[in-house]
C-alpha positions as CSV (number, residue, x, y, z in Angstrom):
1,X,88.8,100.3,134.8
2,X,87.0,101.5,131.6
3,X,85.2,104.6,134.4
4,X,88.9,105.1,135.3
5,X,89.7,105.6,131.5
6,X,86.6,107.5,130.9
7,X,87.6,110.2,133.6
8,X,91.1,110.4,132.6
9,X,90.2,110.6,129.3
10,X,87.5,114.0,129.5
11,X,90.4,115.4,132.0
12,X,92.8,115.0,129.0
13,X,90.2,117.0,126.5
14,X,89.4,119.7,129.4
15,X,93.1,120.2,129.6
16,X,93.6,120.5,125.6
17,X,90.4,122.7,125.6
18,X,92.1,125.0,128.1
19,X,94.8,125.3,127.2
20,X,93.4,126.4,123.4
21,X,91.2,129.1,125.1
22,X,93.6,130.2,127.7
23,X,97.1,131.4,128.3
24,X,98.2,129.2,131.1
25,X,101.7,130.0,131.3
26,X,101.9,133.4,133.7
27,X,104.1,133.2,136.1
28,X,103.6,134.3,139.6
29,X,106.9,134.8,140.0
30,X,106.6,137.8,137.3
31,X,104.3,139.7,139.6
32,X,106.1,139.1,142.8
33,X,109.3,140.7,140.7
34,X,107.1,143.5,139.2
35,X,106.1,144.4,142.8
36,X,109.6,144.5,143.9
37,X,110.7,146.7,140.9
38,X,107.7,149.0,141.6
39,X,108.4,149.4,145.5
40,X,112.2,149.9,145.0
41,X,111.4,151.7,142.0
42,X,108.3,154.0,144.6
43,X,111.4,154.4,147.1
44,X,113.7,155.9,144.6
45,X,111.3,158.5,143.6
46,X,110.2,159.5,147.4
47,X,114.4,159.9,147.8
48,X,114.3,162.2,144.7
49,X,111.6,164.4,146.1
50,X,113.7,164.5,149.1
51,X,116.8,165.9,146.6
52,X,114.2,168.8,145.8
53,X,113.3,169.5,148.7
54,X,110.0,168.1,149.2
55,X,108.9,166.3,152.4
56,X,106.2,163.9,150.8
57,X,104.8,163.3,154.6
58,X,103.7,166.8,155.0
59,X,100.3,166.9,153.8
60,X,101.0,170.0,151.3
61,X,100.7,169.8,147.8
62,X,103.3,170.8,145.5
63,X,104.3,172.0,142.4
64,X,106.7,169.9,141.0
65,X,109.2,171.9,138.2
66,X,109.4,170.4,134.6
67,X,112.1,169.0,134.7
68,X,111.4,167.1,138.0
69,X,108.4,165.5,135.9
70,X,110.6,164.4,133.3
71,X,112.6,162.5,136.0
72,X,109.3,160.9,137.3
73,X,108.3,159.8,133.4
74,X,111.8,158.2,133.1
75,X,112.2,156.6,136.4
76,X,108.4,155.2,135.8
77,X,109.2,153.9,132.0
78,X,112.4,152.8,133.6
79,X,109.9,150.9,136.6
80,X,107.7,149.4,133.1
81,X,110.4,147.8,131.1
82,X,112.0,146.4,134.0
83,X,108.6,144.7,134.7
84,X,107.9,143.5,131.1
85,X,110.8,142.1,131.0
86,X,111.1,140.3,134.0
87,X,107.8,138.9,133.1
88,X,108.6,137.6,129.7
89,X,112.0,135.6,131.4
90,X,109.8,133.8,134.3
91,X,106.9,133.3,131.7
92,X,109.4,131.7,129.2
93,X,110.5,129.7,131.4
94,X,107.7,128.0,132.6
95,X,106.0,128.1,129.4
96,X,109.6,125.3,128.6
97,X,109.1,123.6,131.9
98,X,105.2,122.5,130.8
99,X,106.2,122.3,127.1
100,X,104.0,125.1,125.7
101,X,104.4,127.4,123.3
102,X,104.6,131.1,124.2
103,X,103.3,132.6,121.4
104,X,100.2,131.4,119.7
105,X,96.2,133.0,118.6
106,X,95.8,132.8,122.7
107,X,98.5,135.2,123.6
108,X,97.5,137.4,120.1
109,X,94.2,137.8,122.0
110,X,95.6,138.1,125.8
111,X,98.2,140.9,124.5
112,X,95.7,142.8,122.3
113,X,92.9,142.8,125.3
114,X,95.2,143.6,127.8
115,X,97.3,146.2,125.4
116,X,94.0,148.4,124.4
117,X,92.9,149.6,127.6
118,X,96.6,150.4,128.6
119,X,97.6,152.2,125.7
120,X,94.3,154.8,125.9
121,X,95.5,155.0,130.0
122,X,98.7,155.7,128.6
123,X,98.0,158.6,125.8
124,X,95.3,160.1,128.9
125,X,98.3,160.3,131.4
126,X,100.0,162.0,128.7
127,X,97.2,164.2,128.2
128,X,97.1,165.1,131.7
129,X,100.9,165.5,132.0
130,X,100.4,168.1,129.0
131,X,97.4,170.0,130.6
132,X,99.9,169.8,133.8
133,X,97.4,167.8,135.9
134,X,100.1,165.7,137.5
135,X,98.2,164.8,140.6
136,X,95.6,162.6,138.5
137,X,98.5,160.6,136.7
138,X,99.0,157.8,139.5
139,X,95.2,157.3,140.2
140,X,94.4,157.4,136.6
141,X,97.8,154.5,135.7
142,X,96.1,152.3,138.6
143,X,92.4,152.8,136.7
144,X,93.4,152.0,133.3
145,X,96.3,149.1,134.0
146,X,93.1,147.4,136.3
147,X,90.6,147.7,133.0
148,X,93.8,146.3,131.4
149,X,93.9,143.1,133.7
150,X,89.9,142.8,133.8
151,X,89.8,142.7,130.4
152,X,92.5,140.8,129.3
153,X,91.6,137.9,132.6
154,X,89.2,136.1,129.8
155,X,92.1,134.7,127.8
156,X,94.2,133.5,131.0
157,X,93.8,132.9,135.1
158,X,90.6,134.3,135.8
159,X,92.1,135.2,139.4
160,X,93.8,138.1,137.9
161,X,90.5,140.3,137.3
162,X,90.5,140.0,140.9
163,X,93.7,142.1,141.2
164,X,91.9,144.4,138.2
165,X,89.5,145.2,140.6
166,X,92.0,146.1,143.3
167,X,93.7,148.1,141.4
168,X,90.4,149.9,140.1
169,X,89.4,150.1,143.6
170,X,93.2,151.9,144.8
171,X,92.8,154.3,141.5
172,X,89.3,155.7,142.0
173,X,89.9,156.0,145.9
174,X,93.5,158.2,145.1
175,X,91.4,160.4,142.9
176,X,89.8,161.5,146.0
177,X,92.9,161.8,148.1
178,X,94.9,164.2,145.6
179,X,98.8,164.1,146.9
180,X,99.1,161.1,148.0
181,X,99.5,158.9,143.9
182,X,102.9,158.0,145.4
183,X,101.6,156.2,148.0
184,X,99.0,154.2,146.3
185,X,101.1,153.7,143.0
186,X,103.4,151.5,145.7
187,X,100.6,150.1,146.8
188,X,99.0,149.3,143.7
189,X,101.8,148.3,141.8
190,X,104.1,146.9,144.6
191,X,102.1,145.2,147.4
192,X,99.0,144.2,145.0
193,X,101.7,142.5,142.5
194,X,103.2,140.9,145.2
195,X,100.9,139.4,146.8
196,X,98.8,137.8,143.8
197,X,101.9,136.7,142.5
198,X,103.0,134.7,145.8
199,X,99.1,133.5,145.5
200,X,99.5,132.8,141.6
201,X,102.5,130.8,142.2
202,X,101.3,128.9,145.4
203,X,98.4,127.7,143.5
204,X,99.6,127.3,139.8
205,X,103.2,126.1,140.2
């Protein structure tokens, strides 16, 4: 009885310690929503080159007008909101369901690893959008939001560096491919999210 007690007991501190050092709360839900957003969201946009004119199947590479970009930096902040968003509601909510708190020193940390690297990704796509190198944009999104996840995977489920690394992987492969960012932005964003967060929620629900 008292080795019974004496297990339960160091479960109960490893559980506290965790959940002091970690942010435990992620839903997989979230990603399996943000994948969906990003694959509709990847659908739309192939339909709008469509509007213009452009067959994105054909192999060429094509100069998209100003105002066509401008579209494509909406209808991706558009794609971004809709994700964060969704992700705060199914993290809430299971954050109530195990009786934690949301926001504490642990997600200070998670949000500030995760923000830094996506913030510089985001001011370098703007960079490149200014200098009108539009085909890097998609490659260079999946890069930085996969140093985002890496980095920020210390204060939370260490599974998601694994999808980091994925999406690292997609990024540096696209910058190869030039033409084809569409492609694996739905990839990246849609099927990855989607299937870590059917995994994540298998496993952690």
């Amino acid at each position: 009885m008292e080795s019974k007690n004496y297990h339960e007991d160091l479960a109960h501190i490893r559980s506290m310690m965790e959940r002091s050092s970690r942010f435990i709360s992620l839903s997989g839900l979230s990603g399996v929503f943000a994948g969906l957003v990003a694959l509709v969201g990847s659908v739309y946009v192939y339909f709008v080159f469509k509007r213009e004119g452009i067959d994105y199947f054909d192999g060429k590479r094509n100069v998209f007008s100003e105002v066509l970009v401008s579209e494509l930096v909406i209808i991706g902040a558009v794609i971004l909101i809709l994700a964060v968003f969704s992700g705060y509601i199914f993290t809430a909510r299971k954050s109530r369901e195990k009786n934690l708190q949301i926001w504490d020193h642990t997600t200070k940390r998670l949000l500030f690893n995760f923000s830094v690297p996506l913030v510089a990704g985001g001011v370098f796509c703007l960079g490149l959008l200014y200098h009108d190198f539009f085909v890097f944009v998609a490659p260079a999104t999946l890069i930085f939001y996969g140093l985002a996840l890496v980095n920020a995977s210390k204060y939370t489920f260490t599974d998601i560096q694994y999808l980091g690394y994925c999406q690292i992987l997609l990024g540096l492969i696209a910058l190869f491919i030039p033409g084809w960012g569409l492609l694996f932005w739905a990839l990246g964003f849609g099927i990855l999210h989607i299937v870590y967060g059917l995994v994540m929620h298998r496993k952690y629900r």
